[in-house]
mmCIF file as gemmi writes it, N, C-alpha and C atoms, coordinates in Angstrom:
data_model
loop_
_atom_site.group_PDB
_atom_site.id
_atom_site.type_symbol
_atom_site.label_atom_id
_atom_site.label_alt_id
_atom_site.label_comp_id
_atom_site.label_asym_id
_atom_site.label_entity_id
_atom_site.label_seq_id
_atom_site.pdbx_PDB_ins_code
_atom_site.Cartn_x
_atom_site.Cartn_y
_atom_site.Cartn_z
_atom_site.occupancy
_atom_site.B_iso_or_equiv
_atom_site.pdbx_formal_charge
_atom_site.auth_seq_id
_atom_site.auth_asym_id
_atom_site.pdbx_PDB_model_num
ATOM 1 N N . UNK Axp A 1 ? 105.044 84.183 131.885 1 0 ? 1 A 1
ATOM 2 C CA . UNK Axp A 1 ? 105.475 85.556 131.959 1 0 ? 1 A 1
ATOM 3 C C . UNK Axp A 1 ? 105.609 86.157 130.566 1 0 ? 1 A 1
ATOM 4 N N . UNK Axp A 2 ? 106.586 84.936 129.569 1 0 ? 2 A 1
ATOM 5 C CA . UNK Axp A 2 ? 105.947 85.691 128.287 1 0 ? 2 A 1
ATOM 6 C C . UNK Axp A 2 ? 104.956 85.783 128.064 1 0 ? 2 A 1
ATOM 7 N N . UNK Axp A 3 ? 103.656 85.252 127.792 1 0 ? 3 A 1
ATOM 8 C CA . UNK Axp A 3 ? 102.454 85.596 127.213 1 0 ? 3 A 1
ATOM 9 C C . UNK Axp A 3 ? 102.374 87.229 128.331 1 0 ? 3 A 1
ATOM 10 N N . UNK Axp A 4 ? 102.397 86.855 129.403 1 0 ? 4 A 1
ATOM 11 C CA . UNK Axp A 4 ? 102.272 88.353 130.128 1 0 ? 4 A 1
ATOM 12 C C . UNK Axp A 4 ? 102.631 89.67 129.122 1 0 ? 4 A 1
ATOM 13 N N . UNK Axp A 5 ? 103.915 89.344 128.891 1 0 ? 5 A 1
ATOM 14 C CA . UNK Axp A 5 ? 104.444 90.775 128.088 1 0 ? 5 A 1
ATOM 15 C C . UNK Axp A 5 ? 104.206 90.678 126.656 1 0 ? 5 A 1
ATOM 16 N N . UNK Axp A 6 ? 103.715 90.206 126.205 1 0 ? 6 A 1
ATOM 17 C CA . UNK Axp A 6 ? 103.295 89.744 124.645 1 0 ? 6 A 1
ATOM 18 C C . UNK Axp A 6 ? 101.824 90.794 125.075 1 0 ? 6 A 1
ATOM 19 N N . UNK Axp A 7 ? 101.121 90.266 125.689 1 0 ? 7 A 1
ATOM 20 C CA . UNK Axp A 7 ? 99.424 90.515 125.822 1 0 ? 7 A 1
ATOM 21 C C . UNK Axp A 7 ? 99.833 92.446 126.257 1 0 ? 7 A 1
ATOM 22 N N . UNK Axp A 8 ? 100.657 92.478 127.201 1 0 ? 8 A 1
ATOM 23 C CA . UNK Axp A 8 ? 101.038 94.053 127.3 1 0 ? 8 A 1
ATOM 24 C C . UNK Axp A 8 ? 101.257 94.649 125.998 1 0 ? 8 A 1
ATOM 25 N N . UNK Axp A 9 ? 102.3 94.151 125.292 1 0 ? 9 A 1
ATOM 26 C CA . UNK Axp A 9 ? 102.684 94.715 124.446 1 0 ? 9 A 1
ATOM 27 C C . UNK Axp A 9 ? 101.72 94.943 123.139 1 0 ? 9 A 1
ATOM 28 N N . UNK Axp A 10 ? 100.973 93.836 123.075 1 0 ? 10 A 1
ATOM 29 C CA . UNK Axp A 10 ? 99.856 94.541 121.856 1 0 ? 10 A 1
ATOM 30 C C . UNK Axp A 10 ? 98.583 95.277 122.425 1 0 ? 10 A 1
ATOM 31 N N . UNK Axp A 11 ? 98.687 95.591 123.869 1 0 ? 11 A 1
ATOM 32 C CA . UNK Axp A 11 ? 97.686 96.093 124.367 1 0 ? 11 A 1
ATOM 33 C C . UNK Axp A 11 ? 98.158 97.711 124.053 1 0 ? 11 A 1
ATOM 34 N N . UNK Axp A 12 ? 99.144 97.654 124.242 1 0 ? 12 A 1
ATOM 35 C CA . UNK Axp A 12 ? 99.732 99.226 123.85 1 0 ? 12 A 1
ATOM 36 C C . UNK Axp A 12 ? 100.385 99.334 122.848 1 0 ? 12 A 1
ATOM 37 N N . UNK Axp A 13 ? 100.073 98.641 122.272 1 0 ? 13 A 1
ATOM 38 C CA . UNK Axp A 13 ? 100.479 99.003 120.774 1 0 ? 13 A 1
ATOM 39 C C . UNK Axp A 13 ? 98.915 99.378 120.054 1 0 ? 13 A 1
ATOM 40 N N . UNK Axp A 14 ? 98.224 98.693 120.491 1 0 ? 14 A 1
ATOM 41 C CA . UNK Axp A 14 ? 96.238 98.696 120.192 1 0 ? 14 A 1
ATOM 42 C C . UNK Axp A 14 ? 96.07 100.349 120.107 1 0 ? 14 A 1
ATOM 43 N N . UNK Axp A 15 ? 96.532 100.607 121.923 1 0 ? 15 A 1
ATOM 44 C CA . UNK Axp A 15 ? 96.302 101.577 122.484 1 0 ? 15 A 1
ATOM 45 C C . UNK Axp A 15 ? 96.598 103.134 121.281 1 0 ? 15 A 1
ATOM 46 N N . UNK Axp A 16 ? 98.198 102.604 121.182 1 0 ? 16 A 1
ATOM 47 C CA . UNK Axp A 16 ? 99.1 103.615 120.049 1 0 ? 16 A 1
ATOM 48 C C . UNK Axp A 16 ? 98.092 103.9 119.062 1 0 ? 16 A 1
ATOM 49 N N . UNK Axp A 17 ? 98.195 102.53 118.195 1 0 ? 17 A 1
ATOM 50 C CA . UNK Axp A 17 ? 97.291 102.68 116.505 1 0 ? 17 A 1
ATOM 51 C C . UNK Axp A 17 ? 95.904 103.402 116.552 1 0 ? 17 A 1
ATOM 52 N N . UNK Axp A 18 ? 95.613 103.178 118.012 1 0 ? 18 A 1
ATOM 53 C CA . UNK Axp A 18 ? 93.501 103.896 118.057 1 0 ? 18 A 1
ATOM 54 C C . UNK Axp A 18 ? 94.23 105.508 118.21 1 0 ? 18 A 1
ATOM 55 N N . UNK Axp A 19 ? 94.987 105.732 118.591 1 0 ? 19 A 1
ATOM 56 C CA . UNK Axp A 19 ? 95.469 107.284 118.589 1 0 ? 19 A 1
ATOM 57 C C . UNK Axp A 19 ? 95.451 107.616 117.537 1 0 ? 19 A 1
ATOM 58 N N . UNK Axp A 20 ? 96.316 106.967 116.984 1 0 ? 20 A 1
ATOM 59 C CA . UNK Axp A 20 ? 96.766 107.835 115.868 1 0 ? 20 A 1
ATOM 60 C C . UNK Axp A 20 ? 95.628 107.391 114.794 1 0 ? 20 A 1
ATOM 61 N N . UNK Axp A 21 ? 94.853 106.337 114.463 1 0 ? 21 A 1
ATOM 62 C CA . UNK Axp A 21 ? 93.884 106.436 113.512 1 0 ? 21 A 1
ATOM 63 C C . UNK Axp A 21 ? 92.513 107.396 113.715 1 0 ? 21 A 1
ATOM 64 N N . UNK Axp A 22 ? 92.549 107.967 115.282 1 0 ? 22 A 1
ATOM 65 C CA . UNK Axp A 22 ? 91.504 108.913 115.575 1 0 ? 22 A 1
ATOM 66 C C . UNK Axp A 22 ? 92.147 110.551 115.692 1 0 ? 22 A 1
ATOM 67 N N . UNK Axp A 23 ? 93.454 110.868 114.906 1 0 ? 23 A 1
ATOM 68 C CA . UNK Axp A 23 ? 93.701 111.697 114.652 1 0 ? 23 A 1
ATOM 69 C C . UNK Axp A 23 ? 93.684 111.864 112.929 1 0 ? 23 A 1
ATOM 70 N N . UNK Axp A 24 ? 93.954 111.039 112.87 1 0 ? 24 A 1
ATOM 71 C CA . UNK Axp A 24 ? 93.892 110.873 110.836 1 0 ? 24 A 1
ATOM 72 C C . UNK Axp A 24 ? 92.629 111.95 110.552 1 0 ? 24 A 1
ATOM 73 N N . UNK Axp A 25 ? 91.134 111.735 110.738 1 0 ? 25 A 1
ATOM 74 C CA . UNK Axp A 25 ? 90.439 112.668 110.056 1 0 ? 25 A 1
ATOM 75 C C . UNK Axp A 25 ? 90.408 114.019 110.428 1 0 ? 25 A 1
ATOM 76 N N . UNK Axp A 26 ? 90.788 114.244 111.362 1 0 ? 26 A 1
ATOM 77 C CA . UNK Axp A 26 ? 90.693 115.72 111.547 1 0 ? 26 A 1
ATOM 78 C C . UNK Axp A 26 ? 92.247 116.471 110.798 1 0 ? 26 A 1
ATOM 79 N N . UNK Axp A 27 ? 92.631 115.605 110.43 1 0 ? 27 A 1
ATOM 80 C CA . UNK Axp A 27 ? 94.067 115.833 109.926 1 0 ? 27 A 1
ATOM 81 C C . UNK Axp A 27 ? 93.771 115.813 108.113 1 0 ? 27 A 1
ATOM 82 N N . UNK Axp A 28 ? 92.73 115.217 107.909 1 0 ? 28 A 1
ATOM 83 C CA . UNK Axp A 28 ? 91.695 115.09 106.699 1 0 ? 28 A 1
ATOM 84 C C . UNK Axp A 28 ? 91.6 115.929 106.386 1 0 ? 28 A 1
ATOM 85 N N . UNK Axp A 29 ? 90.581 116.749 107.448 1 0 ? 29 A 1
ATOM 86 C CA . UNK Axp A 29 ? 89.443 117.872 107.442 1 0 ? 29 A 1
ATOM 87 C C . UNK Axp A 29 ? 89.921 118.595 107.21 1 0 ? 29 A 1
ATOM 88 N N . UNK Axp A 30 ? 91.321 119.196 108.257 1 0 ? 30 A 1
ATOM 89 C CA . UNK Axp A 30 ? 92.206 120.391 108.037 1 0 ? 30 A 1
ATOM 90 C C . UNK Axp A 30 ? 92.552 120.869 106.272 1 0 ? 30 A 1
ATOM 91 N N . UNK Axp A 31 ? 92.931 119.529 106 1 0 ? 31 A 1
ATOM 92 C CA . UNK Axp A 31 ? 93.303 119.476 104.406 1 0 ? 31 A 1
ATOM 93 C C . UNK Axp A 31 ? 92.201 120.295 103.501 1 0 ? 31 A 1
ATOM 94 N N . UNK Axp A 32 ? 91.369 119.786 103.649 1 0 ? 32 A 1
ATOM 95 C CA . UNK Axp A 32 ? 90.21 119.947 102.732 1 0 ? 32 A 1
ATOM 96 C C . UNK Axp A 32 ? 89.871 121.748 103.286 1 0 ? 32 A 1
ATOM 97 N N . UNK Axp A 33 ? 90.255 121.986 104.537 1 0 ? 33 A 1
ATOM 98 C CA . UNK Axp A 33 ? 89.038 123.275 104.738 1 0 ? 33 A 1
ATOM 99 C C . UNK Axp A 33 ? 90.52 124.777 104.217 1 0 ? 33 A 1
ATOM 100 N N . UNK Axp A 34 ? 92.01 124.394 103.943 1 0 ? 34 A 1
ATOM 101 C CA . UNK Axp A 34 ? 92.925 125.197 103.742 1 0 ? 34 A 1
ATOM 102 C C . UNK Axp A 34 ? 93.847 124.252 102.757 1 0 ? 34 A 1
ATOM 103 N N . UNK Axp A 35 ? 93.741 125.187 101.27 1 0 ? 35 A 1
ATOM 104 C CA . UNK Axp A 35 ? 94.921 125.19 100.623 1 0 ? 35 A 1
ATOM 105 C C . UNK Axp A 35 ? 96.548 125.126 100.752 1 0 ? 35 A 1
ATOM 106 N N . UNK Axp A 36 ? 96.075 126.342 101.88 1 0 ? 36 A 1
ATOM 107 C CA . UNK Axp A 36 ? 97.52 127.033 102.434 1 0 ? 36 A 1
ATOM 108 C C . UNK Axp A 36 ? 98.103 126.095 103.132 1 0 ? 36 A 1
ATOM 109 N N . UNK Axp A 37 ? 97.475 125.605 103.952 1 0 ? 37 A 1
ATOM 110 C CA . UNK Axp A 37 ? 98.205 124.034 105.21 1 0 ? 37 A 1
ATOM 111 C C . UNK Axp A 37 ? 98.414 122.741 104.916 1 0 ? 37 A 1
ATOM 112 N N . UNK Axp A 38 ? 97.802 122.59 103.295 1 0 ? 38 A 1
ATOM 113 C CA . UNK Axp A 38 ? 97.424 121.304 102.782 1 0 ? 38 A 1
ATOM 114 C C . UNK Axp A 38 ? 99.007 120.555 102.603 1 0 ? 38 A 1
ATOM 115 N N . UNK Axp A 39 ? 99.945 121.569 102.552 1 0 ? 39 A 1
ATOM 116 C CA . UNK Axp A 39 ? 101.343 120.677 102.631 1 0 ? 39 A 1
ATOM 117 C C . UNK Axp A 39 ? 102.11 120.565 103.724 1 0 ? 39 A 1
ATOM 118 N N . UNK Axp A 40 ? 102.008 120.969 104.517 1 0 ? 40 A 1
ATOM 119 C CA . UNK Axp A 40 ? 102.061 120.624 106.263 1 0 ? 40 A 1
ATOM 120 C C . UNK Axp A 40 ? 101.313 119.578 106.629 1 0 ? 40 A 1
ATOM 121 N N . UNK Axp A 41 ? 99.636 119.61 106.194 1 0 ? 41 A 1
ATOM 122 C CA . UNK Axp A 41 ? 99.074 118.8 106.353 1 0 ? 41 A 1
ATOM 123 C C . UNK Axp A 41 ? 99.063 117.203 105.554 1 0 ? 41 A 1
ATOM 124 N N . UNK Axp A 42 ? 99.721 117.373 104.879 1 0 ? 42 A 1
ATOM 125 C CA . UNK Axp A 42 ? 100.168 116.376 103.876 1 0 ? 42 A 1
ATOM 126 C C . UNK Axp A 42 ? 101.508 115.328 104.529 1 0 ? 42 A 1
ATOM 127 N N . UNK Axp A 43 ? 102.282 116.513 105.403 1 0 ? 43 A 1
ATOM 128 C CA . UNK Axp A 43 ? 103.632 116.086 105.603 1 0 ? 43 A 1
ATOM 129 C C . UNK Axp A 43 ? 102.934 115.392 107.142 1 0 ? 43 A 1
ATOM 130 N N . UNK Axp A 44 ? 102.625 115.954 108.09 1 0 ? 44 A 1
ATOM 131 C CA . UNK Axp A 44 ? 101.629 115.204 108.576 1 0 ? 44 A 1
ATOM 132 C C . UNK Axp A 44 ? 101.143 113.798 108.387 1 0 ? 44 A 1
ATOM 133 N N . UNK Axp A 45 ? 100.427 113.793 107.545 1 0 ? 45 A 1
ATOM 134 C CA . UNK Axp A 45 ? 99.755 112.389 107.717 1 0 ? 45 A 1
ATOM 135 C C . UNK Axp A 45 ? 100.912 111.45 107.276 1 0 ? 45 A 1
ATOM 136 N N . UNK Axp A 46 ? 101.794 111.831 106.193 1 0 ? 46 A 1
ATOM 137 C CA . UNK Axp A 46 ? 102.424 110.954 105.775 1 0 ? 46 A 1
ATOM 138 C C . UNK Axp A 46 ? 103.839 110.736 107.611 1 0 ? 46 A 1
ATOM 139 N N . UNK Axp A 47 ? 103.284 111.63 108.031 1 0 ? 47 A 1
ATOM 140 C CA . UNK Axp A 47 ? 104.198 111.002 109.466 1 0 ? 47 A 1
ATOM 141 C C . UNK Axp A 47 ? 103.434 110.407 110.361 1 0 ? 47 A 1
ATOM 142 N N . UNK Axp A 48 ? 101.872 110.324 109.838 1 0 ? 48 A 1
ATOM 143 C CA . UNK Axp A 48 ? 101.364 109.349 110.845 1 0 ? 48 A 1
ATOM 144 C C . UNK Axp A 48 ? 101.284 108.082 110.496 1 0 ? 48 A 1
ATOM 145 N N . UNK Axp A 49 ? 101.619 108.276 108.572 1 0 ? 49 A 1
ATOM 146 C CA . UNK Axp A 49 ? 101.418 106.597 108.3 1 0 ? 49 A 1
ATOM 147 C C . UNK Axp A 49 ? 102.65 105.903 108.653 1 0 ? 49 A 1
ATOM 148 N N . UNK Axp A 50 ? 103.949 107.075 108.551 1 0 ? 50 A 1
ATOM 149 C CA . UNK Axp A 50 ? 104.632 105.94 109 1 0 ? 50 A 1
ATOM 150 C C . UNK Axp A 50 ? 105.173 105.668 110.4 1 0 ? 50 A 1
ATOM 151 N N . UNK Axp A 51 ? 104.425 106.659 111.443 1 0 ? 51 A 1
ATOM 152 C CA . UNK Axp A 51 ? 104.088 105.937 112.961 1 0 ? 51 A 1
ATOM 153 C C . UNK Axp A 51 ? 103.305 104.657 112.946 1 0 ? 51 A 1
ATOM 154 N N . UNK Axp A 52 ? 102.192 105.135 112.347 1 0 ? 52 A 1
ATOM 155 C CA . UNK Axp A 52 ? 101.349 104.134 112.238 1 0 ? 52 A 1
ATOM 156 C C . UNK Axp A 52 ? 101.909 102.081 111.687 1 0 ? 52 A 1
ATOM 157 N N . UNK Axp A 53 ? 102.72 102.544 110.778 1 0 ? 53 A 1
ATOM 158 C CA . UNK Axp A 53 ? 103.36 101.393 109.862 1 0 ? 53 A 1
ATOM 159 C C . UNK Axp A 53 ? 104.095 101.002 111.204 1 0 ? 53 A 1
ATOM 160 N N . UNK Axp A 54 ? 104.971 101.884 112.043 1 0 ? 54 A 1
ATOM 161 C CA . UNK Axp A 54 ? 106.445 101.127 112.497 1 0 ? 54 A 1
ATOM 162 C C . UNK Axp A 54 ? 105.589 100.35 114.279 1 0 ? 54 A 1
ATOM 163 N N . UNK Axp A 55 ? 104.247 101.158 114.55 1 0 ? 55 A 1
ATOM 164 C CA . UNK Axp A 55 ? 103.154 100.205 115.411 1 0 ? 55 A 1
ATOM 165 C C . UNK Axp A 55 ? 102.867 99.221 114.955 1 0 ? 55 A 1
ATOM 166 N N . UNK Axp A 56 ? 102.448 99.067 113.458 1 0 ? 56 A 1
ATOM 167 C CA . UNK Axp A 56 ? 102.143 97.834 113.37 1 0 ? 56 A 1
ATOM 168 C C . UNK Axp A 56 ? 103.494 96.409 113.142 1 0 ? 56 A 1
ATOM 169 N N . UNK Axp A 57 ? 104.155 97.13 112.969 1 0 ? 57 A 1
ATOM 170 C CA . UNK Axp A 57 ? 105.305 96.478 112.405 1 0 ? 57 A 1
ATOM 171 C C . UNK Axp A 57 ? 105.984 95.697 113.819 1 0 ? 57 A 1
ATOM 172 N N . UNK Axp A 58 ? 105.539 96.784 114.632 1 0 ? 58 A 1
ATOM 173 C CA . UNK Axp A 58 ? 105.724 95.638 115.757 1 0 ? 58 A 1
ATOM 174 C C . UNK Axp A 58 ? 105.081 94.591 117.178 1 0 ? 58 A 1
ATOM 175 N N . UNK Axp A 59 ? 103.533 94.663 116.001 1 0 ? 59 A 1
ATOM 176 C CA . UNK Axp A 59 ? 102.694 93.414 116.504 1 0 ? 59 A 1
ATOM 177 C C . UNK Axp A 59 ? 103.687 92.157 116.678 1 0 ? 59 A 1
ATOM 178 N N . UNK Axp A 60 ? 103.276 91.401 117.163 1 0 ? 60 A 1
ATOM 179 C CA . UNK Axp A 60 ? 104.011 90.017 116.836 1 0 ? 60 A 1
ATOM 180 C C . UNK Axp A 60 ? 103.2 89.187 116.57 1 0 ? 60 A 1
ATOM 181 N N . UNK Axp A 61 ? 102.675 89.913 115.565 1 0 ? 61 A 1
ATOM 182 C CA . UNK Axp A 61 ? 101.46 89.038 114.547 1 0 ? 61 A 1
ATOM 183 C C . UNK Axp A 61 ? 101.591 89.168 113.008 1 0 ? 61 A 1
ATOM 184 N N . UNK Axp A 62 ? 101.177 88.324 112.245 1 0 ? 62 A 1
ATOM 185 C CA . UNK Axp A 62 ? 100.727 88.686 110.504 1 0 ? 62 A 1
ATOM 186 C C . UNK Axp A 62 ? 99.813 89.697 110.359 1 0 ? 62 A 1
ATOM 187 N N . UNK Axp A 63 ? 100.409 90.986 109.522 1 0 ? 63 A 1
ATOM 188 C CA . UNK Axp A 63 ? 99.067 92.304 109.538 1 0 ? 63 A 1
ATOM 189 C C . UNK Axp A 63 ? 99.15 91.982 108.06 1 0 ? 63 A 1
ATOM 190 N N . UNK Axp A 64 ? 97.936 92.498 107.239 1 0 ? 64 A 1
ATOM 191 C CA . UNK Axp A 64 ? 97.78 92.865 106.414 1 0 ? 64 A 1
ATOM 192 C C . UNK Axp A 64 ? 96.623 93.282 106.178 1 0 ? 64 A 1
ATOM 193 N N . UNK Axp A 65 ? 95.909 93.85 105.028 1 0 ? 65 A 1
ATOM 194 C CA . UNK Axp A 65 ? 95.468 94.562 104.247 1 0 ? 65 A 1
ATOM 195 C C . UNK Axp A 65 ? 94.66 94.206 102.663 1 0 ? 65 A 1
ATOM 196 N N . UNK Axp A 66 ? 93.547 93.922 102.764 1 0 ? 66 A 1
ATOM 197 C CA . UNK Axp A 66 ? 93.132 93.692 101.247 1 0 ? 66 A 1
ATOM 198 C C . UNK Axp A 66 ? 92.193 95.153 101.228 1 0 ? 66 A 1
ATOM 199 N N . UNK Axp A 67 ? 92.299 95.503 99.469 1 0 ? 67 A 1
ATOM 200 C CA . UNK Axp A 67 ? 91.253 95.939 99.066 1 0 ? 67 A 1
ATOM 201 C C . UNK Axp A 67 ? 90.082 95.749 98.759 1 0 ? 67 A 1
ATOM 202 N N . UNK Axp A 68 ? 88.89 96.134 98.06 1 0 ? 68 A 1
ATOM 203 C CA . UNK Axp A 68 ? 88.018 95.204 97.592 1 0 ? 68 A 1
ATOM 204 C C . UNK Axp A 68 ? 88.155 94.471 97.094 1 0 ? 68 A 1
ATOM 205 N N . UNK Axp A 69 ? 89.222 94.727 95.667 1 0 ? 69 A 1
ATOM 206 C CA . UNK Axp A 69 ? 89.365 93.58 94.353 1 0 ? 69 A 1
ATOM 207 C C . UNK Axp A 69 ? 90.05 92.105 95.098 1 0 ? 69 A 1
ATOM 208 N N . UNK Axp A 70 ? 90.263 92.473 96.567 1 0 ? 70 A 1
ATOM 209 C CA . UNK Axp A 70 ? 91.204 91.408 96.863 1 0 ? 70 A 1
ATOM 210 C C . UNK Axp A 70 ? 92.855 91.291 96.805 1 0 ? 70 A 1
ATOM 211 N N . UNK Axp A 71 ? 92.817 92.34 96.073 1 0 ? 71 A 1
ATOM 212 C CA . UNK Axp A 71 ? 94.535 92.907 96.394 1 0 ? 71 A 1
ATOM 213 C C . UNK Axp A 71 ? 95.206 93.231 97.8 1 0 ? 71 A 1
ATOM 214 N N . UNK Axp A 72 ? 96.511 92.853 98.067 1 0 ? 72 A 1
ATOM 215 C CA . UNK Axp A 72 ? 96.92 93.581 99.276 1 0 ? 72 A 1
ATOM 216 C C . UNK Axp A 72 ? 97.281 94.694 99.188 1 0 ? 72 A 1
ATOM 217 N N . UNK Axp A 73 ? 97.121 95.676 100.221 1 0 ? 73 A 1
ATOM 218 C CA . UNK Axp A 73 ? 97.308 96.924 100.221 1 0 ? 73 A 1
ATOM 219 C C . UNK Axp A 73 ? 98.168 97.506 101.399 1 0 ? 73 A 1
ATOM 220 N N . UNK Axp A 74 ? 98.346 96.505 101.86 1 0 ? 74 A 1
ATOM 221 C CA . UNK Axp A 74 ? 99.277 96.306 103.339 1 0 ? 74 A 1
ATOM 222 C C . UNK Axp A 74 ? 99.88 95.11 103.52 1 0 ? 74 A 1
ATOM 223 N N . UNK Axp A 75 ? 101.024 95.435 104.025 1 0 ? 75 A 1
ATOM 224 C CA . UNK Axp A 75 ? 101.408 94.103 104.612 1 0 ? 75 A 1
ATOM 225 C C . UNK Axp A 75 ? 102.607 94.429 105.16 1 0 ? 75 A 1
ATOM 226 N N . UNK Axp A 76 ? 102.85 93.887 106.992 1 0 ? 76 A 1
ATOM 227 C CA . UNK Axp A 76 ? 103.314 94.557 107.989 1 0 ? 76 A 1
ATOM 228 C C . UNK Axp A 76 ? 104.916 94.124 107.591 1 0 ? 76 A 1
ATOM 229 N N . UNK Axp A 77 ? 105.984 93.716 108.188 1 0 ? 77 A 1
ATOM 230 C CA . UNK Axp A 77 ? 107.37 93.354 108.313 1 0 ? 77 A 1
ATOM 231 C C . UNK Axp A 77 ? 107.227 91.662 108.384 1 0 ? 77 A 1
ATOM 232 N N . UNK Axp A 78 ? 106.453 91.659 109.503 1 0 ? 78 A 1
ATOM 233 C CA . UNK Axp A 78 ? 106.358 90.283 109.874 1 0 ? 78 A 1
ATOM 234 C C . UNK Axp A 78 ? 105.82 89.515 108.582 1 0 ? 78 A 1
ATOM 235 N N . UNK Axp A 79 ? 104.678 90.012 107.899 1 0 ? 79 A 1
ATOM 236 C CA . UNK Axp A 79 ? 104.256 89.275 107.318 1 0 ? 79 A 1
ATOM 237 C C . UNK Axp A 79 ? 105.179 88.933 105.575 1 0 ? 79 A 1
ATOM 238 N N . UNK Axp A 80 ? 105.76 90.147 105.366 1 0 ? 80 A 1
ATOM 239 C CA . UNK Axp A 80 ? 106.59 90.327 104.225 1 0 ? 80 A 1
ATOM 240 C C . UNK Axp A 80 ? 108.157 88.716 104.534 1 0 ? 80 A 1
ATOM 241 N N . UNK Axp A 81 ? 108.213 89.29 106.068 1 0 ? 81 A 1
ATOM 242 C CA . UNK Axp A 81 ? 109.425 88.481 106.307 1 0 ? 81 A 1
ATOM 243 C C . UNK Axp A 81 ? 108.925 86.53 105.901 1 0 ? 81 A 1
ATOM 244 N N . UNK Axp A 82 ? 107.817 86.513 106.63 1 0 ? 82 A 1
ATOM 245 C CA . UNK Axp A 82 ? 106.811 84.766 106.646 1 0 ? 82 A 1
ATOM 246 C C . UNK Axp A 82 ? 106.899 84.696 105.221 1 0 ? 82 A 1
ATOM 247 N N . UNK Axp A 83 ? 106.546 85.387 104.756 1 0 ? 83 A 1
ATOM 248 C CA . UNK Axp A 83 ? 106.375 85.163 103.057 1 0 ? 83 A 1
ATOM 249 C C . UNK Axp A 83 ? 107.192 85.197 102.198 1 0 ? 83 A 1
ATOM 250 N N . UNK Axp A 84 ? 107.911 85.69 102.366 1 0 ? 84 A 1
ATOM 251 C CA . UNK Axp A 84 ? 109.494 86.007 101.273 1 0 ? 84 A 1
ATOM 252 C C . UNK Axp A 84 ? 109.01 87.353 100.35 1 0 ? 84 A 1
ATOM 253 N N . UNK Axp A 85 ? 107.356 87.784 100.455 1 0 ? 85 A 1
ATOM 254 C CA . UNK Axp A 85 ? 107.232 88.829 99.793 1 0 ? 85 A 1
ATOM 255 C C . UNK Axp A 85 ? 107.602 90.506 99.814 1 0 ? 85 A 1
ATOM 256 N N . UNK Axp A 86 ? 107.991 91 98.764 1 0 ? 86 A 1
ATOM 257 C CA . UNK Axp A 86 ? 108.144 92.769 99.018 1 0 ? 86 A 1
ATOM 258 C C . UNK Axp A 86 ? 107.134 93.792 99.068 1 0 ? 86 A 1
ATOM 259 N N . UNK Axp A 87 ? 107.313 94.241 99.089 1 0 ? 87 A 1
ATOM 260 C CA . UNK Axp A 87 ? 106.093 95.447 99.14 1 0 ? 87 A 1
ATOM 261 C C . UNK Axp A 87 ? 105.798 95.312 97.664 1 0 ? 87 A 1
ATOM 262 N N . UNK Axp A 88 ? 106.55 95.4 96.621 1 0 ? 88 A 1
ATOM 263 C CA . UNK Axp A 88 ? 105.729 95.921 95.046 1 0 ? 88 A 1
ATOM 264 C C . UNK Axp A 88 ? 105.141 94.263 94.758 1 0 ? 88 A 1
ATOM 265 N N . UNK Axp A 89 ? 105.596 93.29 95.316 1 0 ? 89 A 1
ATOM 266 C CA . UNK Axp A 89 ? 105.134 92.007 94.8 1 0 ? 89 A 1
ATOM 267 C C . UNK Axp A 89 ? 103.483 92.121 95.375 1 0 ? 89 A 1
């Protein structure tokens, strides 16, 4: 029955993050096509990253994030907690 609600729960959490990462560019676009909205639109995304962050935060999995160079550029609760690491480390 747990795995039951485990497999629910990242199914809609999946569900959540594809929302909101298929609203991100048009939330882009807006930016780019008005000056005038660009700080609404600013305040915006920065409320989708951190919808976005507190979805992932509650995978019950290790998330993270590399860049190209191989740097992390993410890294969820869970994984900060496994590691003993902070965000600036």
């Amino acid at each position: 029955m747990l795995v039951g609600v485990v497999v629910i729960a990242f199914l809609i959490t999946s569900l959540v993050a594809t929302g909101l990462v298929g609203r991100a560019p048009s939330l882009a676009e807006a930016a780019l096509n008005s000056e005038k909205s660009m700080e609404g639109t600013f305040q915006e995304v920065q409320a989708l990253r951190e919808q976005f962050r507190l979805v992932i935060d509650t995978i019950p999995a290790v998330v993270w994030r590399q860049s190209p160079d191989g740097s992390a550029d993410f890294l969820n609760q869970r994984f900060r907690e496994y590691t003993g690491l902070s965000l600036e480390e």
